[in-house]
N, C-alpha and C positions, 0 to 999 in steps of 0.2 A: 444594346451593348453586348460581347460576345463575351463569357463566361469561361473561364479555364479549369474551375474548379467547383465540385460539389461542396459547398459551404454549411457545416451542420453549427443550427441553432440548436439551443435547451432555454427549456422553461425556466423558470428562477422558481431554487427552493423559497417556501413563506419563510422558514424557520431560517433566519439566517445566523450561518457562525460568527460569535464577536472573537474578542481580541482575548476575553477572559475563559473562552468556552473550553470546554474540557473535551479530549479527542482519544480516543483506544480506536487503533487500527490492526489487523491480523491479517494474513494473508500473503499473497505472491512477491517477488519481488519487487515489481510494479509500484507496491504501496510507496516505496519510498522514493519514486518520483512526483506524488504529491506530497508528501508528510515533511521532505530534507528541505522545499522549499518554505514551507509554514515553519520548520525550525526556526530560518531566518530571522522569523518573525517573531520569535519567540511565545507562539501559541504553547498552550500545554498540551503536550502530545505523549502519548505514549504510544509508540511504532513497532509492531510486530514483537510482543513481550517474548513471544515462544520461539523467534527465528522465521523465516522463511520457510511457508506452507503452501503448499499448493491448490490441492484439492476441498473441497466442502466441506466435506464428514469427517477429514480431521480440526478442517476450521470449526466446524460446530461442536467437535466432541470437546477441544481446547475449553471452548467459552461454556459448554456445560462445569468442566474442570472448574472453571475461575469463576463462575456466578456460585457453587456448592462449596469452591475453598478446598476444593478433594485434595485426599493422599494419593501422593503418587505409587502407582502401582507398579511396584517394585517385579512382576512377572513378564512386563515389558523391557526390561534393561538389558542390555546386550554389550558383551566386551570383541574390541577387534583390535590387536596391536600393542595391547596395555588402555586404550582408551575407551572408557565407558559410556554410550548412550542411549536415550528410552527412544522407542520406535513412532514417540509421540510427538518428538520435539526433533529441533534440527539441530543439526552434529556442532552449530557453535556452542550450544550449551555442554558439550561434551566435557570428561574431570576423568580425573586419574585413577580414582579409584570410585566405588559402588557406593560407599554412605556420601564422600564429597559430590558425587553428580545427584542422589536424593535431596542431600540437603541445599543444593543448590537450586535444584528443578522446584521445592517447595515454598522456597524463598520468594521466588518470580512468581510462584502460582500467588501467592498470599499478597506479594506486595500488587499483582495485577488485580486481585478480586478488591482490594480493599481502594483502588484504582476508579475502577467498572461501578463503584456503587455513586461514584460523581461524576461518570462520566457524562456528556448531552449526546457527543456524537459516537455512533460505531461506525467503521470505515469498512468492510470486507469486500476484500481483491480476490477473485478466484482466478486461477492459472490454468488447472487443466482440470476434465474429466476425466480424467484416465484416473485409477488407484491401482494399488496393491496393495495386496492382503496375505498374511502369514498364512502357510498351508497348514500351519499346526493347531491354529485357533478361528481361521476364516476371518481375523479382525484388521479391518482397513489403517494402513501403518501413511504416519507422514512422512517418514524418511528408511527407505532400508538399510540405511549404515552400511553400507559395500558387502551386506549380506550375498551369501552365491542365489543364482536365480532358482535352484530348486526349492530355495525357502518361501517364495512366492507367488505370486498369482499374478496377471495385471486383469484389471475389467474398466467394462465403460459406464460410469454411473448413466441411468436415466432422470431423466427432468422431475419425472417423478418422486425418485428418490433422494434428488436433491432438496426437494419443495417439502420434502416429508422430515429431513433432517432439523428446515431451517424451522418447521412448525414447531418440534422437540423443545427447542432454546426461546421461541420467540416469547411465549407469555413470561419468563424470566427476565427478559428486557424489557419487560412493561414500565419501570421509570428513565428507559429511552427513549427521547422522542424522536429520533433520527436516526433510520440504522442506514446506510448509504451503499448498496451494491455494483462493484465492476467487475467488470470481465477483464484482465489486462491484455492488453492486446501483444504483449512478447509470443513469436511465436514458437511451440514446441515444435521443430525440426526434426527431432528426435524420435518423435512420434509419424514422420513423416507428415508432408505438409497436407496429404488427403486426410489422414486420421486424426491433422491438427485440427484442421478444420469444423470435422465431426465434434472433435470434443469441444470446440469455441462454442460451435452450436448448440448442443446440450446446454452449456454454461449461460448463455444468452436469453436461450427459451426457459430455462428455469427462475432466471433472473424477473423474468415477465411474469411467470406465473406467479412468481413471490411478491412482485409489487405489483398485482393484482389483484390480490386476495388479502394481502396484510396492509394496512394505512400508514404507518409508519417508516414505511419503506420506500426508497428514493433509487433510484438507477441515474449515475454515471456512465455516459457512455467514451468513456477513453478508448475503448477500443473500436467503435465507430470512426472516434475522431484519426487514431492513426491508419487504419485501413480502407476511409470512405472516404473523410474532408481531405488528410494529409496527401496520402497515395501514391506516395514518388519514392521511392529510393534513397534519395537525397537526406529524407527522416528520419534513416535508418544507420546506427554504428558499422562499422568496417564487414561483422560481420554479417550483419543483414538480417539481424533477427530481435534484436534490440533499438528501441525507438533513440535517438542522437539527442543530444543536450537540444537543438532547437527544437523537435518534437514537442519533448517536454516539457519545457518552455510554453510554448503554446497549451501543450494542452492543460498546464500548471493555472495560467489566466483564463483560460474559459471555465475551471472549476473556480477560481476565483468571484469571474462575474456572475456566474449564478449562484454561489453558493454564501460568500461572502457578504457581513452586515455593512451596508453605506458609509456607514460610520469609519471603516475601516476599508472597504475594497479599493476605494478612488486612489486611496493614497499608496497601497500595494502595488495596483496596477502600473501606476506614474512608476514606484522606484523598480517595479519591474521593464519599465521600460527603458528606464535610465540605466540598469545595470548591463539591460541585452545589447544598448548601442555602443558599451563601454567593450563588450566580450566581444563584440563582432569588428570592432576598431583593430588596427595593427597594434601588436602589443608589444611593448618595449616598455621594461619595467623604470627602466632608467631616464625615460624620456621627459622634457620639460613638457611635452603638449600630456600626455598621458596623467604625469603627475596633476596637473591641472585640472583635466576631466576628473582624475580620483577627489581633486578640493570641490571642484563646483559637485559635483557627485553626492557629499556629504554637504555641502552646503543646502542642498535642495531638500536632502534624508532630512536633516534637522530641522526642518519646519514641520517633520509630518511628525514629531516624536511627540505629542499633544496624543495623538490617536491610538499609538502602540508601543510597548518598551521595541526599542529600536539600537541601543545601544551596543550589543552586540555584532548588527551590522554596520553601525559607524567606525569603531573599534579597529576590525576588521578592515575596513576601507583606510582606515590610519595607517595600520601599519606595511602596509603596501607603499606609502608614501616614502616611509624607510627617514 
């Protein structure tokens, strides 16, 4: 039989997520095309405490910050406009004035550390190797707040120096048993698509070397799956740089089937399915056929609510019925 498409399998994690497991994710935008669907589910999550990070070594300094409970260091803060924010975090945690954006930035840090000390799984999505780093201090910033470019630098981290940030943090997560590494596969354009490429690389190769040397560490490959298995255009939003709700969708259930405890994936996957044939149907909120897929829809949710609070997305599926 004739083959159209490179089909990537993964192993099944041993350690699999239940319904009650506890989740801190950090990292790229990306995270939240796994994390918004496990909302659904009402898993406990807590999804990029700091905002949207891209690079490593602000991902690792963060989660030094939050396993220590540090002060924020007020020599990082930066005003543009009237609005204040640290070159650590991204510009949503931004506040009006200097004590509101500290006492705000501390709040996250503390309710996050106190978080991390229950968390099973850590999620890190890495976006790019490129940083930048203040020319005043040579310290690699996660955001430059629309700083002018003489304030900064750009470089390309090495594999090496990725591997060497993630060794800093890793004995601190020693009551993690699963740290789970991706590369997202959104790509930086911006960097130009040869220099995107360089930095995916880096990110991939370091990713290896890290769960080759550390046992607790797992590799997702989402960015295989959109740029090897997927590889059409068609997975792509308007602009072509962002993976499209069916992308994600897919690549939302193959984290699922591997990662997900039995007890709980069978019944995921079903209402995942049922909701993808409801999204891809013609949609007419008004309609008697539609309303009806929405009842059978939840008629079907509600036998799986034994395995997981589900209520939320039944809820949800109600009031579309109007």
């Amino acid at each position: 039989m004739t083959h159209f498409r490179t089909e990537l399998f993964i192993d099944e994690n041993p350690d699999k997520i239940k319904a009650d497991s506890k989740i801190l994710s950090f990292g790229s935008g990306f995270t939240e095309s796994l994390m918004s669907p496990m909302n659904k589910y009402n898993f406990n999550i807590v999804n990029n405490p700091y905002g949207t990070i891209y690079n490593p070594i602000s991902i690792f300094n963060l989660i030094t910050d939050t396993i220590n409970n540090k002060e924020i260091n007020t020599d990082l803060l930066t005003e543009n406009d009237g609005q204040w924010n640290h070159y650590d975090f991204h510009p949503e945690h931004s506040a009006g004035s200097k004590d509101e954006l500290v006492e705000r930035l501390q709040q996250k840090v503390t309710e996050t550390h106190e978080y991390l000390k229950k968390t099973d799984y850590v999620i890190i999505t890495l976006g790019s190797a490129f940083v930048y780093k203040l020319n005043s201090t040579k310290k690699i910033v996660a955001n430059c707040h629309r700083g002018s470019r003489e304030q900064f630098s750009k470089e390309l981290l090495t594999p090496q120096a990725i591997v060497d940030g993630f060794r800093e943090i890793y004995n601190s997560l020693n009551h993690v048993k699963n740290i789970i590494l991706v590369v997202s596969p959104v790509q930086h354009t911006k960097d130009t698509l040869t220099l995107n490429a360089v930095s995916k690389s880096v990110l991939r190769l370091a990713c290896h070397m890290i769960m080759s040397e550390f046992a607790y560490v797992k590799y997702f490959p989402a960015y295989e799956f959109l740029l090897g298995d997927l590889r059409d255009y068609r997975f792509y939003e308007k602009d072509l740089i962002h993976p499209n709700e069916l992308a994600t969708d897919y690549i939302f259930k193959k984290f699922a089937e591997g990662y997900f405890h039995p007890d709980i994936k069978d019944a995921i996957l079903n209402i995942e399915e049922l909701l993808s044939g409801m999204h891809h149907a013609p949609y007419n909120p008004q309609s008697t056929e539609y309303k009806k897929s929405l009842k059978e829809a939840i008629d079907n949710i509600s036998t799986m609510t034994d395995k997981m609070d589900l209520s939320e997305l039944i809820n949800d599926l109600k009031s579309k019925i109007g």
